[in-house]
N, CA, C, O and CB atoms as a CASP TS submission, in Angstrom:
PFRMAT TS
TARGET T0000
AUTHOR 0000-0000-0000
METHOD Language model
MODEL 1
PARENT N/A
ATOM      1  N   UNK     1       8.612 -12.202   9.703  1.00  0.00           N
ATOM      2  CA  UNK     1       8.036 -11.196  10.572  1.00  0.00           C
ATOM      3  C   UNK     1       6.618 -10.840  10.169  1.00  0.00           C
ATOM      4  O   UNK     1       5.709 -10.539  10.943  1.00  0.00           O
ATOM      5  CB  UNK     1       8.891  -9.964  10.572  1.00  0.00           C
ATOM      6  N   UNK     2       6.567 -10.907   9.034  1.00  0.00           N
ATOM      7  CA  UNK     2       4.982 -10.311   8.427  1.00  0.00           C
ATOM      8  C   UNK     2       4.786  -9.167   8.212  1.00  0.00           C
ATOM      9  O   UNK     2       5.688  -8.407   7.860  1.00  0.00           O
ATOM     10  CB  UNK     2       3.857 -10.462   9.188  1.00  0.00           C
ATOM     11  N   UNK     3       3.435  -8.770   8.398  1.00  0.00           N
ATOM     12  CA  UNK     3       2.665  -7.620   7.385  1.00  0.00           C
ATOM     13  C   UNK     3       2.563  -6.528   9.131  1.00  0.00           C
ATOM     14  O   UNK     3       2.378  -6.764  10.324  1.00  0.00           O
ATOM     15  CB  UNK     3       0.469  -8.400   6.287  1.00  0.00           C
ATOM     16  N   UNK     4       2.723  -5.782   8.584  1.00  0.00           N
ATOM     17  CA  UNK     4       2.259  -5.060   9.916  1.00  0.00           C
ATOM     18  C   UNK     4       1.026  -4.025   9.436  1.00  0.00           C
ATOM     19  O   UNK     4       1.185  -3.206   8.531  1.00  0.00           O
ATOM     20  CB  UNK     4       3.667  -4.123  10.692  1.00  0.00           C
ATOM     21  N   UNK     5      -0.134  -4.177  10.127  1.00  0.00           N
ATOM     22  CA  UNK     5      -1.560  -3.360   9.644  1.00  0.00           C
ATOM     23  C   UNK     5      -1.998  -2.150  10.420  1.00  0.00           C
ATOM     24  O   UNK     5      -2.295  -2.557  11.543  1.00  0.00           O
ATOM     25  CB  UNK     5      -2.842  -4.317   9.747  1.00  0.00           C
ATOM     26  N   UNK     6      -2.208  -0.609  10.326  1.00  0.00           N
ATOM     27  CA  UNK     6      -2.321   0.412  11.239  1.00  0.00           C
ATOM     28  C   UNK     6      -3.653  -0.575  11.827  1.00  0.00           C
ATOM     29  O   UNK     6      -4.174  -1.479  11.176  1.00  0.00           O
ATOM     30  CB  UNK     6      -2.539   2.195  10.583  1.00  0.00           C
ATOM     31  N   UNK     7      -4.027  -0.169  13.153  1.00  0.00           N
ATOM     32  CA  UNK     7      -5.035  -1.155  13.873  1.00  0.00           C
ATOM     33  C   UNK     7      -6.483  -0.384  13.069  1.00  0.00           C
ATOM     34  O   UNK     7      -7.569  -0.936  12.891  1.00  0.00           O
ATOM     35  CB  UNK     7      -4.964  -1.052  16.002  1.00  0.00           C
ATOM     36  N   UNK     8      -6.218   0.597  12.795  1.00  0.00           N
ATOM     37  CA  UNK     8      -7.836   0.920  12.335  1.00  0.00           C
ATOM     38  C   UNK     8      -8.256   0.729  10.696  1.00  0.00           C
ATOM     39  O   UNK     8      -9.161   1.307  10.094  1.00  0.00           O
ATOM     40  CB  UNK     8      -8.169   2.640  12.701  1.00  0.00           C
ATOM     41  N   UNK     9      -7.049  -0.530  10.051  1.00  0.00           N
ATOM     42  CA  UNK     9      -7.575  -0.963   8.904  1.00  0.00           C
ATOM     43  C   UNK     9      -8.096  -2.550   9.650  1.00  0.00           C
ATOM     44  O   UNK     9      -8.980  -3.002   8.922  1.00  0.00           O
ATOM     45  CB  UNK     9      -6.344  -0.928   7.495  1.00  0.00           C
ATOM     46  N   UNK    10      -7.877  -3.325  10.621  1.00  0.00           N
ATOM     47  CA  UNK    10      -8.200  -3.757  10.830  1.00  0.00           C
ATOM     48  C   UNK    10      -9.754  -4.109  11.375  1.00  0.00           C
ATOM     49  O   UNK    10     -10.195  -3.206  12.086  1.00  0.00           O
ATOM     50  CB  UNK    10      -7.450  -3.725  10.978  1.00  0.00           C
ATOM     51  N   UNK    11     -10.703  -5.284  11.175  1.00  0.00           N
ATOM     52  CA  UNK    11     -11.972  -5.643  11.299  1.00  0.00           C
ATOM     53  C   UNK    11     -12.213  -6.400  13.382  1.00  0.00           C
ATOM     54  O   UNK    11     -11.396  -6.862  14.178  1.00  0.00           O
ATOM     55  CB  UNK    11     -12.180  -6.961   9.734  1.00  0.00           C
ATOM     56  N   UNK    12     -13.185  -6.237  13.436  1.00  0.00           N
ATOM     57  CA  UNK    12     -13.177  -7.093  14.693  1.00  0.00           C
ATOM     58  C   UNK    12     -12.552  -7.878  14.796  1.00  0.00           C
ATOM     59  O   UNK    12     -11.917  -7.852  15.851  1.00  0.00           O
ATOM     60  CB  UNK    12     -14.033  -7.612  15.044  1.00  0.00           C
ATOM     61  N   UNK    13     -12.306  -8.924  13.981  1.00  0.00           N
ATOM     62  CA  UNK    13     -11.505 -10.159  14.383  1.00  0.00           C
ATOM     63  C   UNK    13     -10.328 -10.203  14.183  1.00  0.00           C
ATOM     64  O   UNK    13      -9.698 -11.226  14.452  1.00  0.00           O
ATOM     65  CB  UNK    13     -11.841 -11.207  13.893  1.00  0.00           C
ATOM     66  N   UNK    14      -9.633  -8.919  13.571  1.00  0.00           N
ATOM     67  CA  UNK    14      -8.489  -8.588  13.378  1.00  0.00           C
ATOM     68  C   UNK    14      -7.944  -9.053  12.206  1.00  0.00           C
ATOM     69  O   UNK    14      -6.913  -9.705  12.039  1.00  0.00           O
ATOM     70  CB  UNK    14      -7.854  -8.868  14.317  1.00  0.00           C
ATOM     71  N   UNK    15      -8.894  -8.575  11.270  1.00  0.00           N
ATOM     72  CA  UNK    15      -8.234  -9.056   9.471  1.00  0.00           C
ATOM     73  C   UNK    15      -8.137  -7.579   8.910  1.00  0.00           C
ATOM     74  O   UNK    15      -8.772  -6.588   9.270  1.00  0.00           O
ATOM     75  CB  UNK    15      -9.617 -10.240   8.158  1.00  0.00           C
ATOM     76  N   UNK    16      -7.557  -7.653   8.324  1.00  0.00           N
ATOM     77  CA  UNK    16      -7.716  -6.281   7.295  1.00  0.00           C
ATOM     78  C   UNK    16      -8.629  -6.083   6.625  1.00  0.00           C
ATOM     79  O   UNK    16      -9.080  -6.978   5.910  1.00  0.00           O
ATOM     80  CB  UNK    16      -6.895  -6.093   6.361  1.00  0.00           C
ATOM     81  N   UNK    17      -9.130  -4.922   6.664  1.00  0.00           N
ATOM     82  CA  UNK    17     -10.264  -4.217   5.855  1.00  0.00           C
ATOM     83  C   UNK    17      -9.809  -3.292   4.543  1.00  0.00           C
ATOM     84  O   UNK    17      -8.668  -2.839   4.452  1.00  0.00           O
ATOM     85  CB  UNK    17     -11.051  -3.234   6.903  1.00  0.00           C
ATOM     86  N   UNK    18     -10.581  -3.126   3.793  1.00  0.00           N
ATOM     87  CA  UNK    18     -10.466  -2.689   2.131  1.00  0.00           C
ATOM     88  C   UNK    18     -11.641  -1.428   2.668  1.00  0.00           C
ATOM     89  O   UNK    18     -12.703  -1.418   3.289  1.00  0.00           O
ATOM     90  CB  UNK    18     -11.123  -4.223   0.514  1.00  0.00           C
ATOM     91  N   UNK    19     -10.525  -0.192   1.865  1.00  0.00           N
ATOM     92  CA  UNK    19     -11.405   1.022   1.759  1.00  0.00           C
ATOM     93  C   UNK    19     -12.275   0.825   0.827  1.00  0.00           C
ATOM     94  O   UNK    19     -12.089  -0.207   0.182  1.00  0.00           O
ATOM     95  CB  UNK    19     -10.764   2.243   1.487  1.00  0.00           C
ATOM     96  N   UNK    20     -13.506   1.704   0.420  1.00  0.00           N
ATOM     97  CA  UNK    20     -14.684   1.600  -0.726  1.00  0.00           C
ATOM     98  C   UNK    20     -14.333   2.855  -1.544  1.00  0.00           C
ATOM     99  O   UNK    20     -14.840   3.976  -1.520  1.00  0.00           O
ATOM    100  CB  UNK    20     -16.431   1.659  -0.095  1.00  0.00           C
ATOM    101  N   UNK    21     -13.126   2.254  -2.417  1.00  0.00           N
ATOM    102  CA  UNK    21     -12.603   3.235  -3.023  1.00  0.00           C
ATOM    103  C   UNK    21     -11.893   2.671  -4.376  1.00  0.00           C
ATOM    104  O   UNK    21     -11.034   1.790  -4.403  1.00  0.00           O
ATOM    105  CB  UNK    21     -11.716   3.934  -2.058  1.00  0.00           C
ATOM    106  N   UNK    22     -12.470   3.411  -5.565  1.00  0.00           N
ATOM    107  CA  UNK    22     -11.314   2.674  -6.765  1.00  0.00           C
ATOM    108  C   UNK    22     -10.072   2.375  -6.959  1.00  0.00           C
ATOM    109  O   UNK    22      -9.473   3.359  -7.394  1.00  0.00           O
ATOM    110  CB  UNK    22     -11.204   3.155  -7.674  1.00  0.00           C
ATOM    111  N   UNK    23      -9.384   1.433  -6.832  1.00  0.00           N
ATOM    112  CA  UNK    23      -7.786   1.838  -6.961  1.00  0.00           C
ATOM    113  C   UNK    23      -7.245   1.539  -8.253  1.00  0.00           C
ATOM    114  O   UNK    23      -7.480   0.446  -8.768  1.00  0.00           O
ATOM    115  CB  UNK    23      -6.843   1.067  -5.930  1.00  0.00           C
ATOM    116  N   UNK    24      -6.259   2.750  -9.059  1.00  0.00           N
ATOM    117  CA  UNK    24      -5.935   1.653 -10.175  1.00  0.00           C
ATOM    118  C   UNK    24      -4.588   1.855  -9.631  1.00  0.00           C
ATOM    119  O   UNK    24      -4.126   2.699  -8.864  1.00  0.00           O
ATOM    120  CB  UNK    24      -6.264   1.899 -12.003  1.00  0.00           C
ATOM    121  N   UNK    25      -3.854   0.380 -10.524  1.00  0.00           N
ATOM    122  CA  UNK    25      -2.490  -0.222 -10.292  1.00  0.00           C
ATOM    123  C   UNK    25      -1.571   1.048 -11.148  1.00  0.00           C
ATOM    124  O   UNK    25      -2.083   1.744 -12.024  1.00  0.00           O
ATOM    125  CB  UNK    25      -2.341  -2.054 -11.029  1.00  0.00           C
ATOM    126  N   UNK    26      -0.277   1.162 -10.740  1.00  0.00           N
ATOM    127  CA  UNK    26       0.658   1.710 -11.719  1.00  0.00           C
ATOM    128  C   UNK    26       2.104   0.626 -11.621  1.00  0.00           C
ATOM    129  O   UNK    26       2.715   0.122 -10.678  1.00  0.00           O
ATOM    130  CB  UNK    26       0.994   3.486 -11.275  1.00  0.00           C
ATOM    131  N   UNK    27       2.256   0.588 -13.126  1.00  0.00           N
ATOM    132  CA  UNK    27       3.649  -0.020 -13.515  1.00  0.00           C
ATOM    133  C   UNK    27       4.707   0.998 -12.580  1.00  0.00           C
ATOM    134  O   UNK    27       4.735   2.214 -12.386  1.00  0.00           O
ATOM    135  CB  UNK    27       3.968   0.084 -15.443  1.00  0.00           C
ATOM    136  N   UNK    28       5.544  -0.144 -12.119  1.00  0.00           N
ATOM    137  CA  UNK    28       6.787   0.045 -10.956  1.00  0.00           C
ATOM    138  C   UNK    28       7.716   0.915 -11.857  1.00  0.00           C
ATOM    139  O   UNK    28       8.466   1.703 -11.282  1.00  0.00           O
ATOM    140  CB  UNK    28       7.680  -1.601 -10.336  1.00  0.00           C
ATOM    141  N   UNK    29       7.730   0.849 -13.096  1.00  0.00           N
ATOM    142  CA  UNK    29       8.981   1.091 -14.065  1.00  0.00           C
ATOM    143  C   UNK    29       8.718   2.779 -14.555  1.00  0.00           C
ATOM    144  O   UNK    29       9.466   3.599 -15.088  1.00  0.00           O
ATOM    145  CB  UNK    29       8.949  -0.188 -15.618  1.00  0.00           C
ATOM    146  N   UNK    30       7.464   2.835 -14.151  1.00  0.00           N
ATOM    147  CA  UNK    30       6.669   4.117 -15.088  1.00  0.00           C
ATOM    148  C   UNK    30       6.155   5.277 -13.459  1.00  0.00           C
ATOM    149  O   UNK    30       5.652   6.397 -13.548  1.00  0.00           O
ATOM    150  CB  UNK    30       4.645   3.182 -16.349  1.00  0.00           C
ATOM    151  N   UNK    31       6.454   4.622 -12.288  1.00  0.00           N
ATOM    152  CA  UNK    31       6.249   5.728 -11.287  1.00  0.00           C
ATOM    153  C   UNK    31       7.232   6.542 -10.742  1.00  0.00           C
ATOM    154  O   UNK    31       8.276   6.161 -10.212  1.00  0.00           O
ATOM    155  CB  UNK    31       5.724   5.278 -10.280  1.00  0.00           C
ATOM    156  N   UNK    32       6.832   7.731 -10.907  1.00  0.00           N
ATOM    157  CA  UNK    32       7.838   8.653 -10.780  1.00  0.00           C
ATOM    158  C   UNK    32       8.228   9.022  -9.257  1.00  0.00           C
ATOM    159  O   UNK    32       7.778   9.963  -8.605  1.00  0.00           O
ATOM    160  CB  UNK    32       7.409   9.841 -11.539  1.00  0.00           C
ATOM    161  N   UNK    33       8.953   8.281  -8.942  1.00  0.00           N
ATOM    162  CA  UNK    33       9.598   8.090  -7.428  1.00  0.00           C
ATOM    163  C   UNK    33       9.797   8.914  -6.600  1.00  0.00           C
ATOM    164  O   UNK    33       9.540   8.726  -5.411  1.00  0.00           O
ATOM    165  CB  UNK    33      10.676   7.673  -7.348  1.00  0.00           C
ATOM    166  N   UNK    34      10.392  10.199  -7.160  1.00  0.00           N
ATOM    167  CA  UNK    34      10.531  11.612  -6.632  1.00  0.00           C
ATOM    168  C   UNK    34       9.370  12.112  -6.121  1.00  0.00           C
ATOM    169  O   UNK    34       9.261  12.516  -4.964  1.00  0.00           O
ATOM    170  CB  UNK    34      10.971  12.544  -7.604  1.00  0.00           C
ATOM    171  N   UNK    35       8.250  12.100  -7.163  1.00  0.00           N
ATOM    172  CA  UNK    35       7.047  12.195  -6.148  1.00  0.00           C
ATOM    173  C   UNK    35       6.455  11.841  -5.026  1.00  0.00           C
ATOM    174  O   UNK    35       5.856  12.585  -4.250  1.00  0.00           O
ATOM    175  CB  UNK    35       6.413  12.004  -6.457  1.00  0.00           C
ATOM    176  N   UNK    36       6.680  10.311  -4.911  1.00  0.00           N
ATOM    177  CA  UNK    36       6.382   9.700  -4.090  1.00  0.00           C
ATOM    178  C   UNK    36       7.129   9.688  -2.634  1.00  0.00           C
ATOM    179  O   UNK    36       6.598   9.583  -1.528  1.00  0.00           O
ATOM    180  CB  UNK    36       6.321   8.749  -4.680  1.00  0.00           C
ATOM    181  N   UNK    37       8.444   9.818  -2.940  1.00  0.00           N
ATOM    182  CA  UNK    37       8.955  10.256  -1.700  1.00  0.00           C
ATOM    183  C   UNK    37       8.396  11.756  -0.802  1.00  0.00           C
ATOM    184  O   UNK    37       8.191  12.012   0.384  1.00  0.00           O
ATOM    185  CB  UNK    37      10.404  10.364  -2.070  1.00  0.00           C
ATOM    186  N   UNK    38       8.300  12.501  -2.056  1.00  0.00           N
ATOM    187  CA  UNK    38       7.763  14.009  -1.411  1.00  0.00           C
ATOM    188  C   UNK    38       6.400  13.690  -0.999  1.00  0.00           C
ATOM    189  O   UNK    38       6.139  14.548  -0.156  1.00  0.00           O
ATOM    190  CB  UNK    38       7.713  15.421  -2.565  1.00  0.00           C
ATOM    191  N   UNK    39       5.380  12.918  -1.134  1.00  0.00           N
ATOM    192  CA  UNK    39       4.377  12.906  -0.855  1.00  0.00           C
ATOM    193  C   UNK    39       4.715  12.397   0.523  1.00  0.00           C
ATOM    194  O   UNK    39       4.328  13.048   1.494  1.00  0.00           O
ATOM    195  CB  UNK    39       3.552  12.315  -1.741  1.00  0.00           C
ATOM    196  N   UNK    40       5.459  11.202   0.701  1.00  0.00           N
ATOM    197  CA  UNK    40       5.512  10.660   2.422  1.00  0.00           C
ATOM    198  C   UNK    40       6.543  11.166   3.469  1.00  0.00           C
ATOM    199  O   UNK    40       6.793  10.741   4.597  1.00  0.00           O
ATOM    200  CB  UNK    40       5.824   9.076   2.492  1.00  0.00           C
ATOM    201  N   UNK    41       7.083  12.229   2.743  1.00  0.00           N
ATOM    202  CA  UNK    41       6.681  13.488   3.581  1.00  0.00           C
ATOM    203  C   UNK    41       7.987  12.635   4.954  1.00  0.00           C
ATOM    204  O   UNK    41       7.504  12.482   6.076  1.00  0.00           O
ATOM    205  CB  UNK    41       4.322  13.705   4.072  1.00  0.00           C
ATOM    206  N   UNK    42       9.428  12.186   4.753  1.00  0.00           N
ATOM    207  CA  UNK    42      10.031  11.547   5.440  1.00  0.00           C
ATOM    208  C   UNK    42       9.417  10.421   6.163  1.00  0.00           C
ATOM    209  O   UNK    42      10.226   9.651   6.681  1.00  0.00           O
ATOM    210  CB  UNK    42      10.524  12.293   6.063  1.00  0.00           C
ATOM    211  N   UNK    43       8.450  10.213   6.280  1.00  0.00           N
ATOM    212  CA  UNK    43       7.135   8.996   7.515  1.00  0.00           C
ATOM    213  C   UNK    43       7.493   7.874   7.000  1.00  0.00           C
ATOM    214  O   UNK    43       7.593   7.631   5.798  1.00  0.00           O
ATOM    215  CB  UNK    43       5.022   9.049   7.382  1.00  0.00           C
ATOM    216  N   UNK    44       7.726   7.052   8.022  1.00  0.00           N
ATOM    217  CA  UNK    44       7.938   5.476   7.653  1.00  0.00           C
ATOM    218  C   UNK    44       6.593   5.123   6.819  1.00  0.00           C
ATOM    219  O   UNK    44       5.409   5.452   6.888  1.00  0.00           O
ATOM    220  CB  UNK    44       8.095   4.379   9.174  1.00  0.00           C
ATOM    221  N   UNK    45       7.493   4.172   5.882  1.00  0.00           N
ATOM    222  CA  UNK    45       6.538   3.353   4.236  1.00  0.00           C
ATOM    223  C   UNK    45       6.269   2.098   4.682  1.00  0.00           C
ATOM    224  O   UNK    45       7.154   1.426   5.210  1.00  0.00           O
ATOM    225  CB  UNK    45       7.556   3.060   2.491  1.00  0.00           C
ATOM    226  N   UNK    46       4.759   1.550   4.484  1.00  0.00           N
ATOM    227  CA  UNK    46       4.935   0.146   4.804  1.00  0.00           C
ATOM    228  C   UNK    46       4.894  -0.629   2.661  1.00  0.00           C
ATOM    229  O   UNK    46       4.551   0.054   1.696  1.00  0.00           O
ATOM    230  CB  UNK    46       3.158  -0.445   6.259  1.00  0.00           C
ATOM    231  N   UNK    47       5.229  -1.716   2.619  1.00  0.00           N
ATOM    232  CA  UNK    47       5.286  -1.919   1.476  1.00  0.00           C
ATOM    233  C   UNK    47       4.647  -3.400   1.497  1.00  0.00           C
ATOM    234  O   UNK    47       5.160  -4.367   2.060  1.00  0.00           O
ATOM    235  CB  UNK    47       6.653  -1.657   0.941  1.00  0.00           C
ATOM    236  N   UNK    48       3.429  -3.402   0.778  1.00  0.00           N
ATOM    237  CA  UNK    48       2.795  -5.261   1.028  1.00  0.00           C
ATOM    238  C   UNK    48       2.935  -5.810  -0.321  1.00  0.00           C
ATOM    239  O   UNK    48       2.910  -5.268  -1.426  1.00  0.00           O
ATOM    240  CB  UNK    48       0.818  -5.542   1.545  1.00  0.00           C
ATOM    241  N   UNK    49       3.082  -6.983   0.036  1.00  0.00           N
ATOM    242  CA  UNK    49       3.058  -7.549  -1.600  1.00  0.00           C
ATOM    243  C   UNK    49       1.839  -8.974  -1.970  1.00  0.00           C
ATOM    244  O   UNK    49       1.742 -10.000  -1.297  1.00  0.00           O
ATOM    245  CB  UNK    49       4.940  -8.257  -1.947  1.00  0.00           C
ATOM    246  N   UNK    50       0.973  -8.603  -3.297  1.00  0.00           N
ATOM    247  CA  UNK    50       0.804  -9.758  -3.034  1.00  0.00           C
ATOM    248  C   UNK    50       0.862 -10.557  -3.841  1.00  0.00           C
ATOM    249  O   UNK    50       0.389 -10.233  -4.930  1.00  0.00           O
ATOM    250  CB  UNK    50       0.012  -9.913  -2.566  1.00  0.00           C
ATOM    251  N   UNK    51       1.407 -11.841  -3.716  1.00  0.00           N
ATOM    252  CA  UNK    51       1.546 -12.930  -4.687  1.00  0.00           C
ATOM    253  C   UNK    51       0.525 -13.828  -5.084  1.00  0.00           C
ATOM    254  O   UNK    51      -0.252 -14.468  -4.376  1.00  0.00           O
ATOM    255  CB  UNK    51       2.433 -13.672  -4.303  1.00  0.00           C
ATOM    256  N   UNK    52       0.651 -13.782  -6.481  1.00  0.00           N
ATOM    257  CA  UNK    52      -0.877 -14.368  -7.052  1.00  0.00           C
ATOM    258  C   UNK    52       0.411 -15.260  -8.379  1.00  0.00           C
ATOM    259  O   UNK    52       1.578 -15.228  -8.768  1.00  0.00           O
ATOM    260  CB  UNK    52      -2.599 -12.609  -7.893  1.00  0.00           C
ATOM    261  N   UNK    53      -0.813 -15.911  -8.565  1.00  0.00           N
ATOM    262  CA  UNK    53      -0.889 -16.892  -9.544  1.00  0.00           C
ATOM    263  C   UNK    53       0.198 -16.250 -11.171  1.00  0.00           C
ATOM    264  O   UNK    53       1.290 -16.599 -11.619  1.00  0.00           O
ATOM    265  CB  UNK    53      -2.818 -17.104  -9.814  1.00  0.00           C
ATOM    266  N   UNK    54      -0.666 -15.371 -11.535  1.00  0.00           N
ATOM    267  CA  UNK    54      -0.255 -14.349 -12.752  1.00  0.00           C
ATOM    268  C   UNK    54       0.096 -12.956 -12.434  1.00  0.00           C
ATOM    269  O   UNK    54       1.136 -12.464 -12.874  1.00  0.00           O
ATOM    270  CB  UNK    54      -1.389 -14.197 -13.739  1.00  0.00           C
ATOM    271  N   UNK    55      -0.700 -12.313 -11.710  1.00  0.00           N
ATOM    272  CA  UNK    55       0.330 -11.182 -11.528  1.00  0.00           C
ATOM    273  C   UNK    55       0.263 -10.631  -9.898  1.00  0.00           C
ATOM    274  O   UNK    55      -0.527 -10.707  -8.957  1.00  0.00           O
ATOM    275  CB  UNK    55      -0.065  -9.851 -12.681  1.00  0.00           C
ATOM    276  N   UNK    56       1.413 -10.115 -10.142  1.00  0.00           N
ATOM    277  CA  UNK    56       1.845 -10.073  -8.490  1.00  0.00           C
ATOM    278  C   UNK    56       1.029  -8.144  -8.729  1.00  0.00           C
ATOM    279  O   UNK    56       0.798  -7.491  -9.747  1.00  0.00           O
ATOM    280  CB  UNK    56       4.395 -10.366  -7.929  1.00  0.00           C
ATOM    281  N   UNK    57       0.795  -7.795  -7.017  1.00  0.00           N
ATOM    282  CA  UNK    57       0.831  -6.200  -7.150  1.00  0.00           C
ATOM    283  C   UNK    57       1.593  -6.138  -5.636  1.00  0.00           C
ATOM    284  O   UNK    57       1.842  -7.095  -4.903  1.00  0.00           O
ATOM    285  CB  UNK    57      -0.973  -5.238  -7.337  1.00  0.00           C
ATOM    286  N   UNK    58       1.942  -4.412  -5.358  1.00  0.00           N
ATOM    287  CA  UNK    58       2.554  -4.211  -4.055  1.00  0.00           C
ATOM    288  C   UNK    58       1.614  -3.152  -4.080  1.00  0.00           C
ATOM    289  O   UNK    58       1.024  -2.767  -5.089  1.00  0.00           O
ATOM    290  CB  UNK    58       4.218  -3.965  -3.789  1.00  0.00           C
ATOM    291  N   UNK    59       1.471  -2.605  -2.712  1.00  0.00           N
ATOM    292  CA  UNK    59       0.985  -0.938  -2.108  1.00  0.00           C
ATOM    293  C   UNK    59       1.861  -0.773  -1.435  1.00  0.00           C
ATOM    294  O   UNK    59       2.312  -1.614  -0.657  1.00  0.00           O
ATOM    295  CB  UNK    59      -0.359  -0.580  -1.232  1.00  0.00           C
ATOM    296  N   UNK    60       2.371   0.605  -1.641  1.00  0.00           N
ATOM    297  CA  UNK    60       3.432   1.132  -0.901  1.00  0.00           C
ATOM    298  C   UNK    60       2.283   2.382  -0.220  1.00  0.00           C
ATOM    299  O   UNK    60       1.535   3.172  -0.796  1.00  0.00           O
ATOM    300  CB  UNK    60       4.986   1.672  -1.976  1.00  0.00           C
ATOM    301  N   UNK    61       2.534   2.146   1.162  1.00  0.00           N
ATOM    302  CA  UNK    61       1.827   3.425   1.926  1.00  0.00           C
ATOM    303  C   UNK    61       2.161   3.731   3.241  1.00  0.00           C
ATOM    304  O   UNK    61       3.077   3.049   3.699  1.00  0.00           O
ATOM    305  CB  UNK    61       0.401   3.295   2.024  1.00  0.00           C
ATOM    306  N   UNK    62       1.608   4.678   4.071  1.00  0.00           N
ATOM    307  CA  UNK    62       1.770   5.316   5.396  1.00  0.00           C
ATOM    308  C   UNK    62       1.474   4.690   5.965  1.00  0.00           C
ATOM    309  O   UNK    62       1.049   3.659   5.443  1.00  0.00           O
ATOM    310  CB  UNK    62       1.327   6.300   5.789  1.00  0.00           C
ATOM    311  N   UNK    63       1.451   4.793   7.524  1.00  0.00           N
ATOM    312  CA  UNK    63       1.262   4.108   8.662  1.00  0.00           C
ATOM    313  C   UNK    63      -0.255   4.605   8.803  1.00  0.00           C
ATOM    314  O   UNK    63      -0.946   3.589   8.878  1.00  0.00           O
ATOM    315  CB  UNK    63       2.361   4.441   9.893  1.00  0.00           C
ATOM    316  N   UNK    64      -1.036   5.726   8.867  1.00  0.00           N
ATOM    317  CA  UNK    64      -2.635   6.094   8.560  1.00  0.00           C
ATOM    318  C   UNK    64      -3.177   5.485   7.221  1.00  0.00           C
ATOM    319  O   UNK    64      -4.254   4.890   7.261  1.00  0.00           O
ATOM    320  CB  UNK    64      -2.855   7.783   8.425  1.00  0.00           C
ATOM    321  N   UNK    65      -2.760   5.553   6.495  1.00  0.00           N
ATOM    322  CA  UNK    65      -2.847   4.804   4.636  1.00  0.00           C
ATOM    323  C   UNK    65      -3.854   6.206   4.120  1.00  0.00           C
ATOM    324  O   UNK    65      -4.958   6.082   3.591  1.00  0.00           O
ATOM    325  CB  UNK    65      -4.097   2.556   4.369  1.00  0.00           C
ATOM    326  N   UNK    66      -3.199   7.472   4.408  1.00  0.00           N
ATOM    327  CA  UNK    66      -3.498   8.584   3.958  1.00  0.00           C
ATOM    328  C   UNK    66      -2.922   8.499   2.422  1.00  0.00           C
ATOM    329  O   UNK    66      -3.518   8.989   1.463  1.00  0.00           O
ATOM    330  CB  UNK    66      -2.962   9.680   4.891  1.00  0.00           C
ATOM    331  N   UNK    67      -1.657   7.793   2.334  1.00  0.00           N
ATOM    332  CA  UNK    67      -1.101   8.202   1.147  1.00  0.00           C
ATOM    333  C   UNK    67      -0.368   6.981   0.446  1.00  0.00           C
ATOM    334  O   UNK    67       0.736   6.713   0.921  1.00  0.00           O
ATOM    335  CB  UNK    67      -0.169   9.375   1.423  1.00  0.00           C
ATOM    336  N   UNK    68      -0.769   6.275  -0.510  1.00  0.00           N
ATOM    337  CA  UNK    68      -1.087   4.793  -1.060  1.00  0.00           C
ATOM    338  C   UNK    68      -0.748   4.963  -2.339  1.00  0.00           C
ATOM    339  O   UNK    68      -1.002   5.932  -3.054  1.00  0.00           O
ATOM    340  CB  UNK    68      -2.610   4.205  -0.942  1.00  0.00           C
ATOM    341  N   UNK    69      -0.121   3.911  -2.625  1.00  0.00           N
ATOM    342  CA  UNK    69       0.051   3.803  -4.365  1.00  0.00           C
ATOM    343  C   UNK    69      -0.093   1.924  -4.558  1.00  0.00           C
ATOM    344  O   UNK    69       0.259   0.917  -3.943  1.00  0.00           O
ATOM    345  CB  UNK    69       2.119   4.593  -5.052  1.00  0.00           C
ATOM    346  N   UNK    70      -0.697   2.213  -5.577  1.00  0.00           N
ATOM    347  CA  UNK    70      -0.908   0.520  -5.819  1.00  0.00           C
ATOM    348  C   UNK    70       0.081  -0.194  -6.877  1.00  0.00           C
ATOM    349  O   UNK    70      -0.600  -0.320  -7.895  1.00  0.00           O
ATOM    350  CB  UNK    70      -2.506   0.214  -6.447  1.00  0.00           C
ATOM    351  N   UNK    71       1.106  -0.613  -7.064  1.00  0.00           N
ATOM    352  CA  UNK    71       2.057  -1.028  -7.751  1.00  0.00           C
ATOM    353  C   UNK    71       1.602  -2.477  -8.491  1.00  0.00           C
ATOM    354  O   UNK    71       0.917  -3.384  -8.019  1.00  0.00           O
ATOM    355  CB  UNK    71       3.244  -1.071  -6.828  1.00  0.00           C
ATOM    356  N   UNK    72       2.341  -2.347 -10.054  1.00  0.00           N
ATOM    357  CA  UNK    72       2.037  -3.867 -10.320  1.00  0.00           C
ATOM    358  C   UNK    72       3.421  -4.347 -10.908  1.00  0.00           C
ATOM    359  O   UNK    72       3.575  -5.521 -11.246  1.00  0.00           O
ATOM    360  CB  UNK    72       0.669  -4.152 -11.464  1.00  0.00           C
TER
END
């Protein structure tokens, strides 16, 4: 099925765009989950993953990407 992208991270040609913003990663094992649920606030989570060579990361975020966590 794929990635599904809110349309306004998307570029003209319809690729995804990167905010101009620092992100750091957090270990999956070390995020405190409870938070994270209270932050999204019941709103459907999209969850991307990406697979690399050596290390994989995920972002778990909103359908606006108001509220993002970068997973490794």
């Amino acid at each position: 099925k794929g990635f599904i992208f809110h349309k306004t991270t998307l570029n003209t040609e319809g690729v995804p765009t990167m905010k101009k913003r620092t992100y750091r990663a957090r270990n999956v094992n070390k995020l405190n989950w409870d938070k994270v649920t209270k932050r999204l606030s019941g709103e459907s989570a999209i969850f991307a993953i990406d697979v690399a060579k050596e290390k994989q990361y995920a972002l778990l975020t909103n359908a606006d990407n108001s509220v993002s966590t970068l997973i490794w």
